[in-house]
VOTI-303890 format. One line per field, with one value per residue (C-alpha): z, x, y; residue in one letter. Coordinates in steps of 0.001 Angstrom, whole numbers, m for minus. Example, Ala and Ser with C-alpha at 12.3 -4.5 7.8 and 13.67 -1.06 7.14 Angstrom:
pz	(7800, 7140) .
px	(12300, 13670) .
py	(m4500, m1060) .
residu	(A, S) .
This chain:
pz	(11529, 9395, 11703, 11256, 7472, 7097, 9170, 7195, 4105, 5873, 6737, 2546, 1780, 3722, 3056, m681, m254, 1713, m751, m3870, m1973, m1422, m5367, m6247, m3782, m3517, m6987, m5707, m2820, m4985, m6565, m4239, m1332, m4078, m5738, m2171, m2486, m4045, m7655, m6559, m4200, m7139, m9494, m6534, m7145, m3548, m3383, 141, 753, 2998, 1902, 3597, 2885, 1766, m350, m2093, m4797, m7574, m6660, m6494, m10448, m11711, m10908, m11284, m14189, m15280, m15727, m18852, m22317, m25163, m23561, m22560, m26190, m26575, m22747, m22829, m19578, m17217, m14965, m13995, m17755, m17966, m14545, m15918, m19103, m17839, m15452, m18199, m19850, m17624, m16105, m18996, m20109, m16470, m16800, m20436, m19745, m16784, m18188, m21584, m19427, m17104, m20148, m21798, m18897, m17955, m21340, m21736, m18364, m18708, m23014, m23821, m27260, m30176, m29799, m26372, m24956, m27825, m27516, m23925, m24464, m27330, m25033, m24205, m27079, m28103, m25103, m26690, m29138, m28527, m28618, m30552, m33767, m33394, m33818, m37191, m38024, m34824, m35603, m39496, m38127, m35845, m38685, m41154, m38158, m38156, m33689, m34059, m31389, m29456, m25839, m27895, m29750, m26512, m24735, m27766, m27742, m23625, m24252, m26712, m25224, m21757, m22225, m23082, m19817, m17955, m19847, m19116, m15628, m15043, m16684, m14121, m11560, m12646, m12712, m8920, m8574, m8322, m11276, m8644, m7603, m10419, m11090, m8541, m9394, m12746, m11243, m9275, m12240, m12658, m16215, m17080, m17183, m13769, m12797, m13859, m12343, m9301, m7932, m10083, m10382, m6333, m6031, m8604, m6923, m5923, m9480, m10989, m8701, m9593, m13486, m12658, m10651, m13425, m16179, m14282, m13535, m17095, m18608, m16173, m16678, m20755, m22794, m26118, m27344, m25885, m27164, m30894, m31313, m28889, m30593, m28893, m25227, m23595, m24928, m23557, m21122, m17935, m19365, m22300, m20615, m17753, m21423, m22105, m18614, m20707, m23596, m25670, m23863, m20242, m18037, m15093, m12798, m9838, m12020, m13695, m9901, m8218, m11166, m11316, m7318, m8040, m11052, m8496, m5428, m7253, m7996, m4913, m2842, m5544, m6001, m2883, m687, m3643, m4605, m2332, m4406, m7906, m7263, m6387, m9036, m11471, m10074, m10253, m13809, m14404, m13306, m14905, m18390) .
px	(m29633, m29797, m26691, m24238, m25461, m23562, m21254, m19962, m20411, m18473, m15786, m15245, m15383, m12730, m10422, m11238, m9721, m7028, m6185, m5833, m4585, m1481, m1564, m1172, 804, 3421, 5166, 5608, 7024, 9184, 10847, 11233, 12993, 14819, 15975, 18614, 19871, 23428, 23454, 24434, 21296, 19239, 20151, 20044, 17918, 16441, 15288, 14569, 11977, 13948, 17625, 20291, 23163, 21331, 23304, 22412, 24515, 22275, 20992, 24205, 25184, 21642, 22991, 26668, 28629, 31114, 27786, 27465, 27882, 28662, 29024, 27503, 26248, 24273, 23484, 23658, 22585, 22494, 19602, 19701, 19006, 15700, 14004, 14519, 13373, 9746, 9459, 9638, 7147, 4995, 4913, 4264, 1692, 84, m100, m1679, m3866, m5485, m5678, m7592, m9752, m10899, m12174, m13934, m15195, m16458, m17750, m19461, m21089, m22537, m23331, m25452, m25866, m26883, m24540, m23458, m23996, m22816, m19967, m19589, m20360, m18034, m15238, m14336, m14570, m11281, m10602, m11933, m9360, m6136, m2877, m1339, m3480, m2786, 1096, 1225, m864, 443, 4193, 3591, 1146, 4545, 7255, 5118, 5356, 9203, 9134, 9959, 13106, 11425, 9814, 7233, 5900, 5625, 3402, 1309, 428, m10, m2166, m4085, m5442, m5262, m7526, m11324, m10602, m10280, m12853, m15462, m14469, m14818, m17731, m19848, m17806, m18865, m22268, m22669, m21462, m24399, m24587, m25982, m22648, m20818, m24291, m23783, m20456, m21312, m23960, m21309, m19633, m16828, m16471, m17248, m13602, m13214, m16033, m14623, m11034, m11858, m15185, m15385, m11750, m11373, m14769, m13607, m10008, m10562, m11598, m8500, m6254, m7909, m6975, m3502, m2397, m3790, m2109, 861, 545, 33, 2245, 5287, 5421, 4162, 6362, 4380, 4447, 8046, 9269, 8526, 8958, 12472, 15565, 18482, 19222, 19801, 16191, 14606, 12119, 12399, 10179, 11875, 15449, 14476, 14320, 18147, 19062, 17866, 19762, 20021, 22367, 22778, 19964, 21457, 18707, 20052, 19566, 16436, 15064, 15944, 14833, 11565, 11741, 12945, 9574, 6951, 7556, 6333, 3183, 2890, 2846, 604, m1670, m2753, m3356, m5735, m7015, m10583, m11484, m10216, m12840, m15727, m14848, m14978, m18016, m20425, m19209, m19832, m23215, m24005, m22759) .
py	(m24974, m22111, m20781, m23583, m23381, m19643, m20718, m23341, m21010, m18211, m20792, m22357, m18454, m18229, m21133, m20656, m16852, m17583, m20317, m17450, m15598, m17332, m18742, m15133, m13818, m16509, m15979, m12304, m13418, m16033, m12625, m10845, m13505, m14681, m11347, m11360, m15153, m15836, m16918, m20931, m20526, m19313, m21973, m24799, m28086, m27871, m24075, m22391, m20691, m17907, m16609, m18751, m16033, m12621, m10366, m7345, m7785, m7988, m4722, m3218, m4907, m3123, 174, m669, 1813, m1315, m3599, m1061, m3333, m1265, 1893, 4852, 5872, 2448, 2347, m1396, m3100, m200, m269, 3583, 4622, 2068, 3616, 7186, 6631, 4817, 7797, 10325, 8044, 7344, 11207, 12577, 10150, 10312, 13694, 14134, 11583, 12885, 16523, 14913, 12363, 15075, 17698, 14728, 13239, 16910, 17720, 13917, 15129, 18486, 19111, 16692, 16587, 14372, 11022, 12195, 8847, 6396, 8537, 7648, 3880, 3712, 5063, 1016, m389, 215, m2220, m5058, m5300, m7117, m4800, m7204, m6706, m3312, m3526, m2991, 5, 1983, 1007, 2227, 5506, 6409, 5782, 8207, 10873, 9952, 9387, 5688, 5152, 8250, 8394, 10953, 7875, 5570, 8962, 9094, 5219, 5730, 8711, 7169, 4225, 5262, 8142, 6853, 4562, 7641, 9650, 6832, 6821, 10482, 11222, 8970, 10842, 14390, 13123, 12715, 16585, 18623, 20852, 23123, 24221, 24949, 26835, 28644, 29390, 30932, 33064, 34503, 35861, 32821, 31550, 27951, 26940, 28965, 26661, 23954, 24008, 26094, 23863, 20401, 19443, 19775, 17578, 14986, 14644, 11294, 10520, 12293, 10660, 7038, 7963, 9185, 6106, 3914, 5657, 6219, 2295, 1138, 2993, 2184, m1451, m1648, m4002, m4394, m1167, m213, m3394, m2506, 1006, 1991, 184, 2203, 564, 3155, 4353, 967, 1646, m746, m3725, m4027, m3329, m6322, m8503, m7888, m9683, m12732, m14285, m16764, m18648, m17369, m15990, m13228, m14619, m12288, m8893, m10105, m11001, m7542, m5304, m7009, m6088, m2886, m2346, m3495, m825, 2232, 111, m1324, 2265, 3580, 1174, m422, 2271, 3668, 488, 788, 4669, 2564, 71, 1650, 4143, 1336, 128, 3211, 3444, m109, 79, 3521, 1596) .
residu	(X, X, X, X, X, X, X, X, X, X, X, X, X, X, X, X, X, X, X, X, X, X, X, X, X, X, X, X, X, X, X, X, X, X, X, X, X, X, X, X, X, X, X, X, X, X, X, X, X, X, X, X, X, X, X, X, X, X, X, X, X, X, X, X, X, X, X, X, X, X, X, X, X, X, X, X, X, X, X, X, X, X, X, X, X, X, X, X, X, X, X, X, X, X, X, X, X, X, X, X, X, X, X, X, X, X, X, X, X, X, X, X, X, X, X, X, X, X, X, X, X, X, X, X, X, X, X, X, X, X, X, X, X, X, X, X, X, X, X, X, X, X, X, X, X, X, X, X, X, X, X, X, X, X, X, X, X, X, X, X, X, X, X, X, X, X, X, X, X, X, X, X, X, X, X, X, X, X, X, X, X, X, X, X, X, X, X, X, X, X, X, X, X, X, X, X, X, X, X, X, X, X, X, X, X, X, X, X, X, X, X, X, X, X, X, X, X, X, X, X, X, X, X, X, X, X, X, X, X, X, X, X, X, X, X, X, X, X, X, X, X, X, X, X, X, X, X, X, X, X, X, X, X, X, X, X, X, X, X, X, X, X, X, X, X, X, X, X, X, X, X, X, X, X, X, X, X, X, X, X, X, X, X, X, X, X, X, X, X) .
């Protein structure tokens, strides 16, 4: 009895995956099948699920010179400028962030001192508050540093509240290393930054590389932020330029389609194949909170 019992409960945990599974899988699916149908299949009343005619021609109009409104100086709707401009973001930010997260997630770890850990607790409570209410002091903090309309503002935001994420994260990481080792290490005449970079960072990869792919992930796809402080087009980073496919009047459904397609791969390869070290990552810190 007690058999058929988790039988039947392995069976409803099943169906009741499979079943979200397919709920959140089958708008991405949605995009991306229909980022190769013609426009009049696009706009149809009875939609298919598969491409009856593919065409890649809304992939060839995102990276098209004449699909260029306004010219070169204002960028207009030129897909090529909005992918460069989020990887120079989100680069940079990946790689400020991870530097910053890993000395305060090492220095959280090994000086304890007075505060140390309300410190470390405090480091997510800037996640409880809602970007939106934030708009307004950030956006007047950048024009007094005169970088609205710059990629410099967009990396400080990034930096800023990607950061205490990855400082929280690390620190839990650092405190499975033995401090044995980089003990060891100083007794052997290396400094403590030596001992830092030349035995911890190599033993914490997996916990750098978890930070980088979420900062590098955040920071790719932001819209808020990049929305509000980048006017120029050919500034816009690729959320915000995805946004000018859609006016007031007309929609280009077949450009808006493939550049969301276009948006997801980089997340896709980075994430997924990381995604088992992310979680239990997020897990020992969880439970360390």
């Amino acid at each position: 009895m007690m058999k058929i019992t988790n039988l039947r409960a392995k069976i409803i945990i099943i169906i009741s995956l499979a079943v979200l599974l397919v709920f959140y899988l089958f708008p991405i699916y949605w995009i991306f099948a229909s980022s190769f149908k013609p426009i009049e299949e696009i706009m149809t009343a009875n939609p298919r699920l598969f491409p009856a005619k593919p065409t890649l021609k809304h992939y060839g109009d995102l990276f098209n010179p004449e699909a260029i409104y306004g010219g070169w100086e204002r960028g207009g709707k030129f897909f090529l400028f909005f992918v460069n401009n989020s990887l120079f973001v989100s680069i940079f930010t990946t790689l400020i962030s991870t530097l910053l997260a890993s000395l305060g997630g090492y220095a959280l770890s090994r000086f304890k001192f007075k505060g140390s850990e309300i410190i470390s607790r405090s480091m997510l409570l800037i996640y409880l508050m809602p970007g939106a209410l934030l708009m307004i002091p950030i956006y007047e903090i950048i024009a007094r540093l005169n970088l609205l309309d710059t990629h410099v503002s967009l990396i400080i935001v990034y930096v800023a509240f990607i950061t205490p994420f990855g400082i929280w994260l690390l620190r839990s990481f650092f405190d499975a290393i033995p401090i044995e080792l980089e003990e060891a290490a100083l007794v052997d005449g290396a400094s403590k930054l030596k001992a830092f970079s030349n035995v911890l960072l190599p033993l914490a990869r997996p916990g750098i590389l978890t930070v980088a792919v979420y900062a590098f992930v955040v920071s790719w796809g932001e819209y808020l932020f990049a929305s509000i402080l980048i006017f120029s087009d050919f500034k816009k980073t690729i959320a915000p330029g995805l946004a000018m496919y859609m006016g007031y009047q007309y929609i280009e459904w077949g450009s808006l389609l493939a550049g969301s397609v276009i948006v997801m791969i980089p997340v896709i390869i980075l994430f997924i194949p990381l995604a088992k070290h992310f979680l239990r990552e997020l897990m020992t810190g969880a439970i360390k909170f």
